[in-house]
Structures are given as structure tokens and as C-alpha cells.
VOMARTOR-825623 format. One record per atom (N, C-alpha, C, O): x, y, z. Coordinates in steps of 0.001 Angstrom, whole numbers, plus 500000, padded with zeros to 6 digits. Layout:
N
XYZ/...
//
This chain:
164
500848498815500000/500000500000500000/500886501238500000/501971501143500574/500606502201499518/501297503691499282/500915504410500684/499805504584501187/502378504819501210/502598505483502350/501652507152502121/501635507820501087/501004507449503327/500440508692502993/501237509868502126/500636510433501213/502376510156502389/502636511067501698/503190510691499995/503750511578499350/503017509648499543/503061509407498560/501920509896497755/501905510662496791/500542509000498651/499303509687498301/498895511223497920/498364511663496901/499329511867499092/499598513281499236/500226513858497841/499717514900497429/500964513454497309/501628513768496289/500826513169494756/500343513669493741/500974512238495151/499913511948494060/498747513136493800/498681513772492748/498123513265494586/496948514043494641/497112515578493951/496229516212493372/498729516039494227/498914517061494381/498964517135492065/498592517952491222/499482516087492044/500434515974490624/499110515647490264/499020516106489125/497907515070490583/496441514976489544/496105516755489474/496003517401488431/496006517164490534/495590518281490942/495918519539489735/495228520353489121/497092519246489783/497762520022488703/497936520005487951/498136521031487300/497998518706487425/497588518225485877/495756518683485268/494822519353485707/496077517725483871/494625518456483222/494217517556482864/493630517657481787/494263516271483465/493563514689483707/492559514847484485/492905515456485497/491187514507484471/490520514384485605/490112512953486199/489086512693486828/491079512149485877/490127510931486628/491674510181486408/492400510171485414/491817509699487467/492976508326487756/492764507395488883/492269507536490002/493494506012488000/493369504635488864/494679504109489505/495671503923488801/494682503992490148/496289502878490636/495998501768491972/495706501825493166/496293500721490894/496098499497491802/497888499041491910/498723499216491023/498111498424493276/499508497824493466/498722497096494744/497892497564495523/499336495712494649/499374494963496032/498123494868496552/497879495136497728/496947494344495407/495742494396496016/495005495445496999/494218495237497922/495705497030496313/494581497813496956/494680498753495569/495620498838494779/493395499420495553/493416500550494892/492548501871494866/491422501920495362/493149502903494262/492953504369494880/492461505000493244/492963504837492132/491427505663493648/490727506554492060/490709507985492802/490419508266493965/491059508672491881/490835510084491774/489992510477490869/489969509888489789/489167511506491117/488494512477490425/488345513404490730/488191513574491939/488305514479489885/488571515763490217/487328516692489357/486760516528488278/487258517569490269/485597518271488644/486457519195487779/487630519490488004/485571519679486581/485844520057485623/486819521240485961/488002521337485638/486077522088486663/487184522812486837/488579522881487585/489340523848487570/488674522294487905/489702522039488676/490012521997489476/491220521873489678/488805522102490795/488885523592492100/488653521756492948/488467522138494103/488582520434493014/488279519567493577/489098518467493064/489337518219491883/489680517550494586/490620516369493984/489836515548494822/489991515781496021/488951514557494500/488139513547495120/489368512235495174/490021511774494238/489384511864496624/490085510450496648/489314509307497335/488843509364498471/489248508235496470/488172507270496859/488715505931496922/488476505075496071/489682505702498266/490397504583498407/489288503379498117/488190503336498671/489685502584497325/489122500882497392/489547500177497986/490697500056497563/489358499350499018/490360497958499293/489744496349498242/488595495908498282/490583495931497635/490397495114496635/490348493420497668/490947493437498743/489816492443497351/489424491515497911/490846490729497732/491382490943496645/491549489852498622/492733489008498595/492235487807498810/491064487541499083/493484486782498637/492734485485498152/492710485003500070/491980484171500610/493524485671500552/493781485162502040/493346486638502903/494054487634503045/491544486342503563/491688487416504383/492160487393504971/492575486355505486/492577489112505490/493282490017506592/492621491109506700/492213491855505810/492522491186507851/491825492986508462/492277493656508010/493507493707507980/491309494722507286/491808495291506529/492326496770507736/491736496992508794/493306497444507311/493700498512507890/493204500188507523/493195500686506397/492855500784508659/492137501901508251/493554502698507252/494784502735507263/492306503284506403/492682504190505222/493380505368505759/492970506180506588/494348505327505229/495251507195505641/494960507731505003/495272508853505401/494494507823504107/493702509079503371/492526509053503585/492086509883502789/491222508419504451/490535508849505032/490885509473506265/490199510459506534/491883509122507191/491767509145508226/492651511036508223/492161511910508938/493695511284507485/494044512160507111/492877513280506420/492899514410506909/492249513113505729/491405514410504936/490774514601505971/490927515748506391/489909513766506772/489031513992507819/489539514878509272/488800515454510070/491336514747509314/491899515315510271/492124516971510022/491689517857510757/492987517171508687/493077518466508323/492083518836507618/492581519573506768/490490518754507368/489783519820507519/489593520484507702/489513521532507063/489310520074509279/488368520890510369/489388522085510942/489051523141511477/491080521475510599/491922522975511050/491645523852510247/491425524972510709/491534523569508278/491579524493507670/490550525692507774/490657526912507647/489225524595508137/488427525831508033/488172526703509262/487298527541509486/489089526302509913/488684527253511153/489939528277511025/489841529422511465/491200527775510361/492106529025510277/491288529758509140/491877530800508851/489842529538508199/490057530382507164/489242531276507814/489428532454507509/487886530903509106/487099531708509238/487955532926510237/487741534117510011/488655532621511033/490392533507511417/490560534806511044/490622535832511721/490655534519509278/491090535391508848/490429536391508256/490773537551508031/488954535525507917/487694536360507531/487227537381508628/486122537910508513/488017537658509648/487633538661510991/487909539818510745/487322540810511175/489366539759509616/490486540839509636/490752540947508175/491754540406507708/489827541686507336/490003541822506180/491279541845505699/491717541057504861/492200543200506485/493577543215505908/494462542461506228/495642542742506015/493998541098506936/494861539773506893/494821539034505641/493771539010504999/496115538281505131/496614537975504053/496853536548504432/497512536404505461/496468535494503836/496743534255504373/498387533954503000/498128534116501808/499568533632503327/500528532881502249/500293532001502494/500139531837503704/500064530652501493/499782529211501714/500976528616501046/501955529264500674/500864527722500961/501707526495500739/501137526037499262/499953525717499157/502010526018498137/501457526011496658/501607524355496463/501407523969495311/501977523207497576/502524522169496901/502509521465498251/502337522173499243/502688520001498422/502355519351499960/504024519212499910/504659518943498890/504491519410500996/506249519540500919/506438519524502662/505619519389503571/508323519783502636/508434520126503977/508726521446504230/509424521972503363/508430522077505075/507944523975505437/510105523997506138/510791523304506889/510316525286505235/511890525802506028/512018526651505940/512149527189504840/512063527401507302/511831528672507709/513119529492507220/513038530712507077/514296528804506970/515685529193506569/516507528693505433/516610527467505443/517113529285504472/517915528897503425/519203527490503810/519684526906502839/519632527090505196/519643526130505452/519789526216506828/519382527305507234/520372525219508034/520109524867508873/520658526102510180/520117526419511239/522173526652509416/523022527341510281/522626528846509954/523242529666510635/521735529353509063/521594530369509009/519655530864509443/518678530130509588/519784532317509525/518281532292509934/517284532666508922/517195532923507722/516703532588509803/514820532352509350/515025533947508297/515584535026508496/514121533259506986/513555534423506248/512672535904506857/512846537122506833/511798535067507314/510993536076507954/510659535524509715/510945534413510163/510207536291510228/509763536090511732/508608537119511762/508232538058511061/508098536306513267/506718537495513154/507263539263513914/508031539602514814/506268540065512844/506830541834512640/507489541936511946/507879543103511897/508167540995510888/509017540987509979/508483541530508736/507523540847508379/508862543008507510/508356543642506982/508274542549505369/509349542090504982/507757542416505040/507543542273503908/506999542536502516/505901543091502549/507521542262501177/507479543085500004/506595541873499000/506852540709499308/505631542062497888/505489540899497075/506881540011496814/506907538789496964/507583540494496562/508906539674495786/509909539149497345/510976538538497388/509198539589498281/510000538853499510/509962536950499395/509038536274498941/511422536403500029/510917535351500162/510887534933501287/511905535157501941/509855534240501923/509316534078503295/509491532439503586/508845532224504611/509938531517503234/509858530205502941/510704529624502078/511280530313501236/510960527856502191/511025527395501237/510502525794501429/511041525141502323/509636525266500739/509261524286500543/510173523438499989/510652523747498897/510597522152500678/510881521301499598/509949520089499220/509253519486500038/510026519809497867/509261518498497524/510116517707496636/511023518184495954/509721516260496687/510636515761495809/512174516342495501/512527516165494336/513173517029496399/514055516523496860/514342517765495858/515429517641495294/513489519147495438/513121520268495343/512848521403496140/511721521512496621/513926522482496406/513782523330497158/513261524706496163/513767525404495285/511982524619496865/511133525857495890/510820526929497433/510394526755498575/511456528327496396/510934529472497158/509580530212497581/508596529971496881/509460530935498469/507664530989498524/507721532227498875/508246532668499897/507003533016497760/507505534838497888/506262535408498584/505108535204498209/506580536042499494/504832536854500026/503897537384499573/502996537783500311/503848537556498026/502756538090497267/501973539402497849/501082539714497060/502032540314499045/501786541045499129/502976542062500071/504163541819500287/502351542957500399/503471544323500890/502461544433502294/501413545077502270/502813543904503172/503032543997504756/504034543523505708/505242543472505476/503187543018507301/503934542828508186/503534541553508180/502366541388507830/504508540046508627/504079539037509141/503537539204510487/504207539787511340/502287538703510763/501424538812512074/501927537590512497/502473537684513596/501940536238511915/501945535063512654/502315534208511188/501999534406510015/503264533014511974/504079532211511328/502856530534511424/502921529882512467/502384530299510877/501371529163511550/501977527831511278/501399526773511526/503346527939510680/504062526069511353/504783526149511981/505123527189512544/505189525247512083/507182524853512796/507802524213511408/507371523546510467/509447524973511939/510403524417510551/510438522938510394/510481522148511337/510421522688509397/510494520772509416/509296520289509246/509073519131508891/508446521138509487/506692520493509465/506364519939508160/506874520666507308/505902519225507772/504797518403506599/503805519571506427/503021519929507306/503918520125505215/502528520981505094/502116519987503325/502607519242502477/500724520818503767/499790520265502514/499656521594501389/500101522740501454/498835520887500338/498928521839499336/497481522868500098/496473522559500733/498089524208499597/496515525056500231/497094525566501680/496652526563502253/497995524855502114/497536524862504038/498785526535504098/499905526750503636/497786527378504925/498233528764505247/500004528240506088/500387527265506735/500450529140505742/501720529183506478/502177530392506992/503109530284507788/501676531788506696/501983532824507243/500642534058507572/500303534399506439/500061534580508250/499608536145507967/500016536985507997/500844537247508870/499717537702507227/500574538827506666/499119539992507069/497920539734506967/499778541283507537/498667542414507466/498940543132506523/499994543768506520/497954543203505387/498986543862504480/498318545398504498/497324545823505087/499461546180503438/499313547684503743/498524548389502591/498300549598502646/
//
């Protein structure tokens, strides 16, 4: 079976592609995606496929996962809906969140830290890809919402920004 963040990735690479529907069976399980027309939805609809020798089957990480980070997202989005001139920066890709260009040097930004569109506030890596993550607007960071090293998802806020 495919380790969650494989899944995670998967999802991310349908997501972004201009396929809307995929299958992958390995090792007697399998996973379909669909996504709607426009693009704005990645449906994942784990199957468990029947083996010739039952075994309990093991709960789904991608149920057990979508069902977990929901309920944070939407409560950081209603957050931000308080404070118009709050700016959510998200995370363009499911990766690992680094607050610093590498380990011995510091953090891009911190919170009160001024920022410009072309600032870079982050860097995601994925697939063994270190991609920059520029603040897209001209304020102050209010609040940093991971820790360095964290697993973020595609979508999931990583900074507010008040912008000016």
C-alpha cells in the first residue's frame, strides 16, 4: 500500500495536471481520483480490493488524514475572515515547510518581519526540490502558523501577513 505522503503527492500531481480521473492498483489495493471540471476539487476514493487470504483490513490514511486536516483548515480560514487586511501565504505544493535557506543560518521572515510581494518568506521542499515561497503582498508578518520541518499540505496557510 502507498505510504500517505506518497498519496499526498499523488493528489497534488492529479491536481495540477489536466487529467481528471485516475486509477492505481499495486498489492491488492486501489485508489481513484476524480477531480471536477474545473479544477477547484481532487476527490480520493480509496478501494480495498478483495485478497485470496483474508486480513483485516487497515484503516485508510487518506481517510483518516482528509478527515483530520479539515476541520483545522476551516477554522484558520474563518480567522482570517475577521480581519480583512489579513493575508493568508499558503503552501502552493504538499512539501516540507523551512523557515531558513539552510540549517546554520536564519529564518527568512519572523513574526513583525516587513515584507514586500517579491520577499521570500519560505522554502518548501518536495521531491528533493527546494522551491521558494515569495509573500505576494506588501506587509507585516502577524503570525508564522508552522514549525520548521513540518509536513505541510497543498493550500495549508503558512503565514499572515497584514497587508498595507
Amino acid at each position: 500500500m502507498l505510504k500517505v505522503q506518497e498519496i499526498r503527492e499523488l493528489i497534488k500531481l492529479v491536481d495540477q495536471s489536466s487529467i481528471d480521473e485516475f486509477t492505481y492498483e499495486s498489492e491488492g489495493s486501489k485508489i481513484k481520483m476524480k477531480k471536477k471540471v474545473q479544477g477547484q476539487q481532487v476527490v480520493v476514493e480509496p478501494v480495498q480490493a478483495v485478497s485470496e487470504t483474508p486480513k483485516p483490513a487497515p484503516p485508510s490514511p487518506t481517510t483518516s488524514v482528509i478527515k483530520k486536516e479539515e476541520p483545522k483548515q476551516e477554522v484558520k480560514h474563518e480567522e482570517v475572515q475577521e480581519d480583512t487586511n489579513l493575508h493568508k501565504i499558503t503552501s502552493p505544493m504538499v512539501g516540507t515547510f523551512y523557515q531558513s535557506p539552510s540549517p546554520d543560518k536564519d529564518a527568512y521572515v519572523k513574526t513583525g518581519s516587513k515584507v514586500s510581494k517579491d520577499s521570500i518568506v519560505c522554502i518548501v521542499e518536495a521531491m528533493k526540490l527546494f522551491n521558494e515561497i515569495e509573500a505576494e503582498v506588501n506587509g507585516e508578518i502577524i503570525e508564522v502558523l508552522v514549525k520548521d520541518g513540518q509536513l505541510v499540505e497543498y493550500g495549508q496557510p503558512l503565514f499572515l501577513v497584514k497587508s498595507e
